[in-house]
C-alpha angles and dihedrals in degrees: 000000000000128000106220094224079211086097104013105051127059106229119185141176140095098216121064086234085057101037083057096044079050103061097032091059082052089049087047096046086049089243087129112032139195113307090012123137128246108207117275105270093250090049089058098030094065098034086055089037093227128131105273088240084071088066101037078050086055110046081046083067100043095049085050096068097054095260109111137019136216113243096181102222089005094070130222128316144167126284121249121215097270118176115245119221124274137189128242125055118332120242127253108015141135087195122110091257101231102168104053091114084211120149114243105276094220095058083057100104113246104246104190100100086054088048092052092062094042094099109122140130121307119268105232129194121295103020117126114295099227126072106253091226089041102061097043084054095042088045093064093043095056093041094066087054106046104024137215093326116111124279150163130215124234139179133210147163092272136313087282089065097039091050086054098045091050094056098043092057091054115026129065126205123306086007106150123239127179121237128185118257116249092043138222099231102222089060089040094048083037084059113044092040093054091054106245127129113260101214097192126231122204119244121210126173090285097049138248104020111240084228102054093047083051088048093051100039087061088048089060117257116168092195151027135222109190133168102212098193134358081039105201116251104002096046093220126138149194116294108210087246095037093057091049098057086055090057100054089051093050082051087083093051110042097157097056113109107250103196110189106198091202091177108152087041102135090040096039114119091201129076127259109258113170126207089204108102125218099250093043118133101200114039135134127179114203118207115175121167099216087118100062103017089042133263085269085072092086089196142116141163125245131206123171140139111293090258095051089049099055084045087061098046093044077053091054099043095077095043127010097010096181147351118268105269092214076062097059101043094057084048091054097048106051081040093068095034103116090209090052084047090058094039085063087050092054091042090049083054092042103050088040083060108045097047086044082051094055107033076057091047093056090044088059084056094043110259117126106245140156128178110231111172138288135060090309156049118239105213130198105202122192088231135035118308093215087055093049087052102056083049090051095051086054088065090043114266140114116230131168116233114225096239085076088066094044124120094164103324102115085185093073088060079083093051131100121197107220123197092193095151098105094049135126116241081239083056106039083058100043089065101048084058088044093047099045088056094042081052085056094042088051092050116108105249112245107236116206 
């Protein structure tokens, strides 16, 4: 049974910033607990003699970090420790995993030859923080991205941890910043968890809707997270016009913080098209390698402009305070092997095959798919993804359902993201049988 805090926790404040600092220090002392209720917004309202809008401001607040959660008629309570959604194999199953998102294990170059000839002198405090050889080969490859306009270098821990740093480094609490939707997790998870508000933007085949980023720059983001190719989990990128009406959106906004996650950049099939415009304050575009040198490369490539840059360097001193040089020699050296270089083409042609194969393979059983680009399919279904899964676990596979995904986009509720890549041509047919009668099992039963 539930305790209402209405009568049992001293809540305080006149502002909605101290009325929430006021019930989170009770949820942190233990004084509320898990599945207990915070007083109705009139009750306090009018104990504490503030406009009721202070409260509602303040629970807002509250349910955007993460602390408390909305019940409807039920009122609000407070938030349990509910695990958010990962990516990678889920633990403790006997199912066909069919949702990791992982790339296939046997296209990740072998770098045992390149660790063999790292041998080299010891990095010591204070030298500089970026692998000489690594900066002058980053640096190209940036260049061709971003141009002639200036930037700085920096690297982190992955584009996750470059994505959090940047905002952090940006961004206060409760600051808005516009995700796509449907959303990567790691960004979504970055931003809620940070405490910062996720204001969604719609994604069509050709990316982040110029509406929606309209929509959400009134509203009040501060900054942007876009995929600009390879999009996770919907596998949409950039079209040439569609990245310039987003410029010239962003052109009315040139010190938001406009963060690319170009993350399947050497195996992506589409071209680079940037969002960033050539006269922006406030930009960063995150390259890791994760994707073709494997997620245990804990590595990725930062440029921003040269403030940002210094911002995020200013982010890495306390903690981090650099990569692993041995990292990013070892980076540096399957980078620049041409056979690695020509095992990430053959991966890029592999993965593009295998998802055309099966997206071909699901049209010939009657379910809508295309393959895009990127690790996955991204799959409309005509009933409830989360109906056609627990069908699918009863013939023996793993899938992840499209509302993990969700910001605000209720149709992805009837999406599955499929990791099919790995797959035999035998299985790769035996689930699209599988999922083409979980799709009629799921199917609500006609009554005459």
């Amino acid at each position: 049974m539930t305790t209402d805090a209405d009568t049992t926790a001293p809540i305080a404040g006149s502002t909605a910033t101290e009325i929430a600092d006021s019930v989170r220090e009770l949820i942190e002392r233990g004084d509320l607990r898990p599945g207990e209720a915070v007083p109705p917004v009139r009750s306090l309202a009018d104990r504490l003699g503030v406009n009721r809008n202070t409260v509602v401001a303040a629970y807002r607040h509250l349910a955007q970090a993460g602390l408390v959660v909305s019940r409807g008629r039920g009122g609000t309570r407070v938030a349990g420790l509910a695990p958010v959604a990962q990516e990678g194999f889920a633990a403790g199953t006997v199912l066909r995993d069919i949702g990791t998102g992982n790339p296939d294990p046997d296209l990740i170059p072998d770098p045992s030859a390149a660790l063999a000839g790292m041998a080299g002198r010891p990095v010591l405090y204070g030298e500089p923080v970026i692998d000489r050889d690594l900066e002058n080969w980053a640096t190209a490859w940036m260049r061709e991205a971003v141009g002639d306009r200036p930037m700085r270098l920096t690297i982190t821990s992955g584009a996750s941890d470059a994505i959090e740093r940047l905002l952090a480094q940006t961004l206060t609490r409760d600051d808005a910043v516009a995700l796509e939707d449907p959303c990567f997790l790691s960004s979504m998870n970055t931003v809620r968890l940070g405490g910062y508000r996720p204001v969604p933007v719609p994604v069509d085949a050709e990316g982040m809707t110029v509406d929606g980023l309209r929509a959400a720059l009134e509203a009040g983001a501060r900054a942007v997270v876009c995929t600009p190719r390879a999009q996770n989990p919907t596998g949409a990128s950039l079209s040439a016009e569609r990245a310039q009406a987003l410029r010239d959106v962003l052109a009315q906004h040139p010190f938001v913080m406009v963060i690319e996650d170009d993350h399947f950049s050497m195996l992506s099939s589409q071209p680079y098209h940037s969002l960033i415009g050539p006269d922006h304050r406030r930009w960063a575009l995150v390259r890791s390698v994760s994707k073709f040198l494997g997620p245990d490369m804990c590595l990725a490539v930062t440029a921003s402009d040269p403030d940002t840059a210094q911002r995020l360097a200013m982010r890495l001193s306390p903690g981090t305070t650099w990569v692993s040089h041995l990292l990013q020699r070892l980076a540096h050296a399957l980078l620049t092997d041409r056979s690695v270089a020509a095992g990430v083409r053959s991966a890029a042609a592999h993965y593009a095959a295998r998802n055309t194969a099966f997206a071909q393979r699901l049209v010939a059983h009657g379910i809508e798919a295309t393959a895009v680009d990127g690790l996955n399919l991204w799959v409309g279904l005509p009933v409830p993804a989360r109906a056609v899964t627990e069908q699918l676990m009863r013939r023996g596979w793993l899938a992840r359902s499209g509302d993990e995904f969700v910001l605000a986009d209720e149709a992805a509720a009837s999406r599955l993201r499929l990791t099919v890549h790995d797959l035999t041509d035998e299985d790769a047919e035996r689930l699209a049988v599988d999922l083409a009668a979980a799709v009629g099992a799921a199917a609500p039963r006609e009554v005459g």
